[in-house]
One Martini backbone bead per residue (centre of mass of N, CA, C, O) as a GRO file, in nm:
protein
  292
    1UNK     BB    1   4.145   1.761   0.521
    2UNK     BB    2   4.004   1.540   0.348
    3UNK     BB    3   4.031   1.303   0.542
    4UNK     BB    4   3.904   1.431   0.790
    5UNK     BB    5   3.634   1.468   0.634
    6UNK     BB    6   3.572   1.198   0.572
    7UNK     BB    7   3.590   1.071   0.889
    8UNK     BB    8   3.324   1.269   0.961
    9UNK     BB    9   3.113   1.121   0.773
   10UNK     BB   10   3.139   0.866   0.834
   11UNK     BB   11   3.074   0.892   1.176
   12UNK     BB   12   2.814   1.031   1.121
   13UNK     BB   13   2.684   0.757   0.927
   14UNK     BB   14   2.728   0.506   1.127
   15UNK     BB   15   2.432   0.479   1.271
   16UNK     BB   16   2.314   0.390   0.997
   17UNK     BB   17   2.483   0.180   0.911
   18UNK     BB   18   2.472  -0.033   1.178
   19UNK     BB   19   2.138  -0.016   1.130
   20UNK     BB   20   2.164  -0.183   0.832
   21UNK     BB   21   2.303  -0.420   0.919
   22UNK     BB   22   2.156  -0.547   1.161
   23UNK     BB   23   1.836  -0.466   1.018
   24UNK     BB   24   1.885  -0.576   0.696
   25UNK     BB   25   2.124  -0.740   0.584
   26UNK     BB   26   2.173  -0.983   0.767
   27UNK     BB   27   1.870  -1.069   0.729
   28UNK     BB   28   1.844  -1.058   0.425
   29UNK     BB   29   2.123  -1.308   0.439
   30UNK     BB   30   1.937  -1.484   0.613
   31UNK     BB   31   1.674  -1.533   0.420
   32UNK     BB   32   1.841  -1.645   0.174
   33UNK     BB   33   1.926  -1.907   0.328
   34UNK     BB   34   1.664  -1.999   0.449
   35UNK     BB   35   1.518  -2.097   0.168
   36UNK     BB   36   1.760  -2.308   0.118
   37UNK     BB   37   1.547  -2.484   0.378
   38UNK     BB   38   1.370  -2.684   0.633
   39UNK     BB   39   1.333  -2.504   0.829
   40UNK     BB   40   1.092  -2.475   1.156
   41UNK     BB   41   1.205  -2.263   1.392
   42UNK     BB   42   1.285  -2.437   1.632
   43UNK     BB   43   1.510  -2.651   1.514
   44UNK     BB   44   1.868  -2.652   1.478
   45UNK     BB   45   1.798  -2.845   1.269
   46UNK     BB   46   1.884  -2.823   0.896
   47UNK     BB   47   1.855  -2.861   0.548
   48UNK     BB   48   1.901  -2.848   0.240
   49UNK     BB   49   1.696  -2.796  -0.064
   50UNK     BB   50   1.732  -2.583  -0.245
   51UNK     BB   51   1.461  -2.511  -0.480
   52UNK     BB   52   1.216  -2.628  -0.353
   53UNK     BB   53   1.071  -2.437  -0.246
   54UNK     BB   54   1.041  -2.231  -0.503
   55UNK     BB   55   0.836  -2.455  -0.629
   56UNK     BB   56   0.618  -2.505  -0.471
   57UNK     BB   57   0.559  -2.178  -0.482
   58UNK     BB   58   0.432  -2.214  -0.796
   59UNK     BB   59   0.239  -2.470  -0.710
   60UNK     BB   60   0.046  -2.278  -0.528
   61UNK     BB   61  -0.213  -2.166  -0.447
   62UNK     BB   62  -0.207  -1.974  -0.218
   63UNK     BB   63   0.039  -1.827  -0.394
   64UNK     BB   64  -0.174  -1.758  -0.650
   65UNK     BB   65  -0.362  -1.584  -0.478
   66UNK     BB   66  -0.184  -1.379  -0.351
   67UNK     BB   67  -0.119  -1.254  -0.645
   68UNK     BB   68  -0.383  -1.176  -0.746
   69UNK     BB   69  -0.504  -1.024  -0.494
   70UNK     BB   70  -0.351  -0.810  -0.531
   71UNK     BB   71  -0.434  -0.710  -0.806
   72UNK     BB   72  -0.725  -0.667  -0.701
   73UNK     BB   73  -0.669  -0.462  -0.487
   74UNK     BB   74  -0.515  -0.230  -0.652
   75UNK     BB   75  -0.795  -0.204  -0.867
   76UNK     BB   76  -0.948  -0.047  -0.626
   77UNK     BB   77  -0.717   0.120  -0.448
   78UNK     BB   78  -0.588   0.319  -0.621
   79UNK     BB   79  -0.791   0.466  -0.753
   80UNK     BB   80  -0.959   0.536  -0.480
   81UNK     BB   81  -0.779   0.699  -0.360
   82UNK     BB   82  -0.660   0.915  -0.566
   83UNK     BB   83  -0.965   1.025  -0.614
   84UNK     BB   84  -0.946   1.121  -0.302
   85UNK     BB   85  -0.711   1.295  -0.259
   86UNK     BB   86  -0.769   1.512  -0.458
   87UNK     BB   87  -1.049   1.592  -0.385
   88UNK     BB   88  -0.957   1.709  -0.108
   89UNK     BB   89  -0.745   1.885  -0.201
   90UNK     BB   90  -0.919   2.063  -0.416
   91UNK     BB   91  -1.073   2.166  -0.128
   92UNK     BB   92  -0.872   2.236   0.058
   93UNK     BB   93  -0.733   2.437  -0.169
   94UNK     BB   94  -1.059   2.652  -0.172
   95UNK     BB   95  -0.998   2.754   0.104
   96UNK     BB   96  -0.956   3.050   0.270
   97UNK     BB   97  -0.966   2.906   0.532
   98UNK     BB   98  -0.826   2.644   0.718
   99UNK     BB   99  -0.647   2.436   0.572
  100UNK     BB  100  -0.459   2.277   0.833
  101UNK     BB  101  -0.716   2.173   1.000
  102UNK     BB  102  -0.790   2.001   0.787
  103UNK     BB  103  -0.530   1.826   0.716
  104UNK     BB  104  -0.542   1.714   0.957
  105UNK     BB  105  -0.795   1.566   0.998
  106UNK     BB  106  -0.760   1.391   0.751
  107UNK     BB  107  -0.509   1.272   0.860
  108UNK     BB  108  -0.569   1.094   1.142
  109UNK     BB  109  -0.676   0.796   0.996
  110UNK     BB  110  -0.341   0.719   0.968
  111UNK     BB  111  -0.301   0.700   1.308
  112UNK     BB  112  -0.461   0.456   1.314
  113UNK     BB  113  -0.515   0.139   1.382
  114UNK     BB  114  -0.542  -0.136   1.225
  115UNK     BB  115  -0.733  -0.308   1.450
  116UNK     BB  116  -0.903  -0.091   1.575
  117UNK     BB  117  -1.029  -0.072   1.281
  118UNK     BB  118  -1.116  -0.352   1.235
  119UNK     BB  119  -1.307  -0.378   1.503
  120UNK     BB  120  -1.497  -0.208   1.385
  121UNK     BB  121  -1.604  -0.275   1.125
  122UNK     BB  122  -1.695  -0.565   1.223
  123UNK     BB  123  -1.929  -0.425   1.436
  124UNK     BB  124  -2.051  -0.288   1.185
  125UNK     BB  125  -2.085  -0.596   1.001
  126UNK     BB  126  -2.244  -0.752   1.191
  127UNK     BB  127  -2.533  -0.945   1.212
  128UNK     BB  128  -2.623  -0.748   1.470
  129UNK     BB  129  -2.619  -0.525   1.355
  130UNK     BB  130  -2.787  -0.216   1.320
  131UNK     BB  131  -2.750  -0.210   0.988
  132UNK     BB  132  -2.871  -0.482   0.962
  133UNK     BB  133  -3.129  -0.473   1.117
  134UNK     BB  134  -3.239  -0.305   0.923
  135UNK     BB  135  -3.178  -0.422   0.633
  136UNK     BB  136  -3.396  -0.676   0.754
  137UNK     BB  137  -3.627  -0.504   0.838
  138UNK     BB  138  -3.692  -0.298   0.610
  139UNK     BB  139  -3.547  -0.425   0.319
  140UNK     BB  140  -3.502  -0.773   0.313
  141UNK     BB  141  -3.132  -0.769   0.379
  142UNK     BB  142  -2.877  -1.007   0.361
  143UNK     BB  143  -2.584  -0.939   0.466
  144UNK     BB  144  -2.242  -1.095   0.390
  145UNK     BB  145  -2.025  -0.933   0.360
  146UNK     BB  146  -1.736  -1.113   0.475
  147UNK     BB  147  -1.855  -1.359   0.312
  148UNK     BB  148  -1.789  -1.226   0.038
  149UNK     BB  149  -1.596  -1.268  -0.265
  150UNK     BB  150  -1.663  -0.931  -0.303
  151UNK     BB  151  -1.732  -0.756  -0.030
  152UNK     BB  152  -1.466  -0.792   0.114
  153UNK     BB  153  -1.236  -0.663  -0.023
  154UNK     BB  154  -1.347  -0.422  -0.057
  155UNK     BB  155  -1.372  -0.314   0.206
  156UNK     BB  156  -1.072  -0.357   0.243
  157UNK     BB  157  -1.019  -0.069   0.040
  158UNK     BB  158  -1.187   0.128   0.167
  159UNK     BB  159  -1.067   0.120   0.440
  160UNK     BB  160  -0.778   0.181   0.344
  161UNK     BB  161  -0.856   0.486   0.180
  162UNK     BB  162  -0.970   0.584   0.453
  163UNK     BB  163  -0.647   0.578   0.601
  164UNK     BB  164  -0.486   0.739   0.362
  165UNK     BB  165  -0.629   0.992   0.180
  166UNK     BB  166  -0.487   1.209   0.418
  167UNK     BB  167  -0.196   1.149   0.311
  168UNK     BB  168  -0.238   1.190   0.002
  169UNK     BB  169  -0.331   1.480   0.000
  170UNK     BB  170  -0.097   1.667   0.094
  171UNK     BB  171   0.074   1.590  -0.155
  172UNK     BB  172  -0.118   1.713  -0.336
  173UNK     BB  173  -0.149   1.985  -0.212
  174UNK     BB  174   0.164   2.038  -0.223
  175UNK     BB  175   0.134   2.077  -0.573
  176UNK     BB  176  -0.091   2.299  -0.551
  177UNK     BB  177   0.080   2.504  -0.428
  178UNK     BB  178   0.342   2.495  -0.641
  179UNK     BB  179   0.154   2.626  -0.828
  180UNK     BB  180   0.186   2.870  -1.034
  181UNK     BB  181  -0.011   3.115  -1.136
  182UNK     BB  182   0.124   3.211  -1.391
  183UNK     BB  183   0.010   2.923  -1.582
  184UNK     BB  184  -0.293   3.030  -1.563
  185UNK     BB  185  -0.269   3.295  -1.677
  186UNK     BB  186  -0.185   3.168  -1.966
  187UNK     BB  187  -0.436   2.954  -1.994
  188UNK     BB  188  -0.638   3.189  -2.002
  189UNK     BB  189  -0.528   3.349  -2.237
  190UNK     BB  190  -0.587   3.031  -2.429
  191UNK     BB  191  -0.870   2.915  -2.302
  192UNK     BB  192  -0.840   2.799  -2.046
  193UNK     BB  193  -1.111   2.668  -1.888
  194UNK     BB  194  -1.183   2.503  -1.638
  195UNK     BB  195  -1.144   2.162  -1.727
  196UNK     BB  196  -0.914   2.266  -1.889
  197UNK     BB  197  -0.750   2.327  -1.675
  198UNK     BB  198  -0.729   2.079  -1.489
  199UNK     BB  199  -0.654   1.860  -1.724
  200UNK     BB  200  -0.380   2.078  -1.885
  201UNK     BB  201  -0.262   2.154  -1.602
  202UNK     BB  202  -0.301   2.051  -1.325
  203UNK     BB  203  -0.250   1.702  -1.394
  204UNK     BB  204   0.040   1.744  -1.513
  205UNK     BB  205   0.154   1.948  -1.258
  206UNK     BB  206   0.105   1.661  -1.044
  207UNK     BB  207   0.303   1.442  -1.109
  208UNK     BB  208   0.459   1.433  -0.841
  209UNK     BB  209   0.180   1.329  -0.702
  210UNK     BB  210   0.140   1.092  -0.870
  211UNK     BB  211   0.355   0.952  -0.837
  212UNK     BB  212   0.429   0.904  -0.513
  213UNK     BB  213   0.108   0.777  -0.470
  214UNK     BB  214   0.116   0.558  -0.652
  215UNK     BB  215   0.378   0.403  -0.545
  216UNK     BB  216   0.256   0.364  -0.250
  217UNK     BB  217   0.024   0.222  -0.348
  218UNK     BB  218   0.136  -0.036  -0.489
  219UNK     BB  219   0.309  -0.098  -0.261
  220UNK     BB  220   0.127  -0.161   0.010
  221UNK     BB  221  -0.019  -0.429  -0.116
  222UNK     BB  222   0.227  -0.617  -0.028
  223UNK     BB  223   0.153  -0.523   0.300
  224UNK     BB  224  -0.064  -0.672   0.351
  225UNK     BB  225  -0.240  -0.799   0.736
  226UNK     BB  226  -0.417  -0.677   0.920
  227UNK     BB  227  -0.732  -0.669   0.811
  228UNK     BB  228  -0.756  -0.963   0.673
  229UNK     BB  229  -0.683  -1.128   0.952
  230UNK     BB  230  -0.909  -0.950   1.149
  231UNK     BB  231  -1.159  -1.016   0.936
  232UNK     BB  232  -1.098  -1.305   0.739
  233UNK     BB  233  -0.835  -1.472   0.710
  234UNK     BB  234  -0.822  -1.494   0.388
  235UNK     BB  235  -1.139  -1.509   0.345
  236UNK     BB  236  -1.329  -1.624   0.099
  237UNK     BB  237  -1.164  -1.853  -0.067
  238UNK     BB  238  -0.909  -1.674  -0.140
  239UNK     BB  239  -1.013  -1.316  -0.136
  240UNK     BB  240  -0.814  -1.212   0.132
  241UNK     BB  241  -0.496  -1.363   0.034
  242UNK     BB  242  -0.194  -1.256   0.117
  243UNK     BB  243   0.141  -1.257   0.123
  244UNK     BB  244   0.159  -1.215   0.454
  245UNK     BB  245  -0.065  -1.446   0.527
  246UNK     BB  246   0.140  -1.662   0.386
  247UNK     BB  247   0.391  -1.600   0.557
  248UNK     BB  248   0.255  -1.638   0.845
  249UNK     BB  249   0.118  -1.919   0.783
  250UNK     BB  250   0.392  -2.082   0.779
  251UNK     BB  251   0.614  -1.941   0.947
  252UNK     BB  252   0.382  -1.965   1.222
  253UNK     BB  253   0.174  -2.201   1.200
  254UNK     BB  254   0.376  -2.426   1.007
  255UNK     BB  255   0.661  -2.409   1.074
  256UNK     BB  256   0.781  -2.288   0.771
  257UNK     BB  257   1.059  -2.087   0.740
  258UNK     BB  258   1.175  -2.144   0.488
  259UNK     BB  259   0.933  -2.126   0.287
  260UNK     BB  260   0.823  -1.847   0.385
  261UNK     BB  261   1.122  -1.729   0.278
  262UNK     BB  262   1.063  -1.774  -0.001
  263UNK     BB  263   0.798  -1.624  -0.050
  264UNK     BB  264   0.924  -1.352   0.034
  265UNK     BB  265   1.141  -1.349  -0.227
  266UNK     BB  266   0.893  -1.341  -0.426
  267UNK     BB  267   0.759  -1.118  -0.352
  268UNK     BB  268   0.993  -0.902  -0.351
  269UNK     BB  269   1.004  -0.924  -0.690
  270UNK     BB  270   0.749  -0.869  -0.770
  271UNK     BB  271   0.711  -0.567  -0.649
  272UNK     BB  272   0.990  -0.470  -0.782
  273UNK     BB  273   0.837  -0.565  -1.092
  274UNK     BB  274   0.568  -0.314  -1.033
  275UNK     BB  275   0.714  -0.055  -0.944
  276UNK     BB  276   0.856  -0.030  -1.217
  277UNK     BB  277   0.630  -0.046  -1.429
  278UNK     BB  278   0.511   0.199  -1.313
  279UNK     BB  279   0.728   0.428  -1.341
  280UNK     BB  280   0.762   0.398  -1.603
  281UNK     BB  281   0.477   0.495  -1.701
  282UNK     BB  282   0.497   0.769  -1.571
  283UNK     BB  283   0.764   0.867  -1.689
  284UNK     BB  284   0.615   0.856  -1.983
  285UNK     BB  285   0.418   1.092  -1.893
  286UNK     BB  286   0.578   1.306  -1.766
  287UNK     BB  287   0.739   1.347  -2.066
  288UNK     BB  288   0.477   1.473  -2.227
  289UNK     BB  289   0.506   1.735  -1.990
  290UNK     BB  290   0.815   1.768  -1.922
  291UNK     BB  291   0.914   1.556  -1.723
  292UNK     BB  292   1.250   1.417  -1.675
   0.00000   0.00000   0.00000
């Protein structure tokens, strides 16, 4: 009966494990392969070349700019996010009702593509756009957005912000919703109330919701590429260039499909030993608190 039931569970587990071989395990051993090879993508020949690729990428503006810009944007995009889905779920959950309604609304720009949303932002802050044409006209002020190596980021952590806080605040709310009466009963007992009721009870009691949406929100960062290709294509000087579009640029612009390869392998240890340090980081606030 034992063993029946092992290759049952085997046989429905299958289809999952089949579709992680074809589709993650094989190109991932097939990805590490081809790092240290000078393979150009097209040409069926080429050659080992060690650890050449890796030496190169380390000593890269371009990978060390996406590197940079990478905590750049975490250190706009985290912050902005997480006060901004927290404050909205915390409007969500002080409604009487309909509050389905909001969390799905303002869930919608979750949904909304990429591209889509880029080519209107772009088009709400080219020079010609009814915005500027206002700031020259009335203020006179002649504003190069996306021009800017300082405004073009920002722009584009705001427009990723307003894309993802309604899926971060269900996230959040469902934290508020899970947060028992009782455990405020007891600290209004104590004199916890308002700002202290807040600071000591709500944003303890939301770890695993702020755990959750930090952990996505710094993974999120390493595999931006739709935003800065189609808004600045990573200029200006290289102040919104990612790891995606060095990859991107490497691996299809320059047909360096090798070299690609290994950029995108030093990516993801970068990614992995920063989800890590936020992870302890979190791991041992949320300790204090009581949360193990």
């Amino acid at each position: 009966m034992n063993k029946k039931t092992t290759w049952l569970g085997w046989l429905f587990a299958s289809p999952y494990l089949i579709y992680t071989l074809i589709f993650f395990l094989f190109p991932l051993l097939w990805a590490v392969y081809l790092a240290f090879t000078n393979w150009n993508i097209i040409a069926p020949d080429y050659e080992m070349v060690g650890f050449q690729n890796f030496i190169e990428a380390f000593f890269s503006k371009s990978v060390r700019a996406a590197f940079l810009v990478t905590y750049k944007f975490m250190l706009m995009f985290v912050p902005i996010v997480i006060a901004g889905s927290l404050l909205l779920a915390l409007i969500i959950h002080s409604l009487p009702r309909l509050k389905g309604l909001f969390a799905v609304g303002y869930f919608l720009p979750y949904l909304a593509s990429g591209v889509a949303s880029s080519i209107v932002v772009n088009g709400v802050l080219s020079y010609n756009s009814p915005l500027n044409v206002f700031f020259r006209k009335h203020l006179g002020l002649d504003i190069d957005w996306l021009g800017s190596p300082i405004l073009a980021p920002l722009i584009i952590a705001l427009m990723m912000a307003w894309k993802f806080v309604g899926y971060y605040a269900l996230l959040f709310l469902s934290g508020l919703e899970s947060i028992p009466k009782e455990i405020y009963e007891a600290a209004e007992m104590d004199g916890a109330v308002g700002w202290k009721r807040f600071w000591y009870v709500t944003i303890p009691m939301l770890h695993p919701a702020f755990y959750t949406v930090t952990i996505l929100a710094v993974g999120l960062m390493f595999g931006i590429f739709t935003e800065p290709y189609v808004l600045t294509g990573g200029g200006p000087d290289y102040s919104t260039h990612t790891w995606q579009l060095e990859i991107y640029n490497q691996a299809f612009e320059r047909l360096n499909a090798g070299y690609g390869t290994a950029i995108a392998i030093i990516n993801s240890v970068v990614t992995f030993v920063s989800i890590l340090v936020f992870r302890k980081l979190l791991e041992k606030w949320g300790a204090r608190h009581g949360w193990e």
